[in-house]
N, C-alpha and C positions, 0 to 999 in steps of 0.2 A: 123847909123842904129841901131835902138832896138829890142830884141824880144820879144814877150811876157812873154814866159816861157825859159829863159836862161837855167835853170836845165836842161828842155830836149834836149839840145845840148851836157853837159855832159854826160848827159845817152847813147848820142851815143858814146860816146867813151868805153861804156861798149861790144859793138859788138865785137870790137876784142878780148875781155877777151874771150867772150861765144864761138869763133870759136877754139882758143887755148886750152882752156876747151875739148871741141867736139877734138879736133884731139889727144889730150893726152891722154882721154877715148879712143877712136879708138885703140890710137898705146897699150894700154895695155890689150886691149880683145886679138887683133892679138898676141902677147907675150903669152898670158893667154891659147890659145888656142892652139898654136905650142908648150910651153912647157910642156903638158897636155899630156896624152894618147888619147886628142881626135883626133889628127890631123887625123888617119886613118881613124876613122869613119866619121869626116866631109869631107873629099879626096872624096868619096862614095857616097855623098850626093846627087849629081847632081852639076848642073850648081850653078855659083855662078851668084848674083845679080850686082856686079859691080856699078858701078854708081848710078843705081838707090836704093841704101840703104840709099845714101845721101840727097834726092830729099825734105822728108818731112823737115828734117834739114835745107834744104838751104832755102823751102816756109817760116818754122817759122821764121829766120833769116829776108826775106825780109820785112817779113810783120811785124816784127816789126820795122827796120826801116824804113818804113814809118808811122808806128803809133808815133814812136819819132819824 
């Protein structure tokens, strides 16, 4: 079996670099945030998002792997 563009089979092994990326940002805003004086003010703020803060992240995720 061949494929045309071998490369972009590599490129998919770049996904898991981009989610590891995406979660290590994540875990240092939360850090950034709690060791901050802002915890108060953001406690205050209302409801939090939950889930859905990740939603546009996971569509660019998908759609690029099926672009690769």
């Amino acid at each position: 079996m061949t494929f045309l563009w071998p490369g972009m089979l590599f490129l998919l092994l770049l996904l898991p670099l981009f989610v590891g990326v995406y979660l290590y940002l994540q875990r240092r805003r939360r850090t950034a945030v709690t060791s901050g004086g802002l915890k108060t003010a953001q406690g205050n703020s209302g409801r939090s998002l939950g889930f859905r803060r990740h939603v546009p992240e996971i569509f660019f995720l998908l759609g690029l792997a099926i672009l690769l």
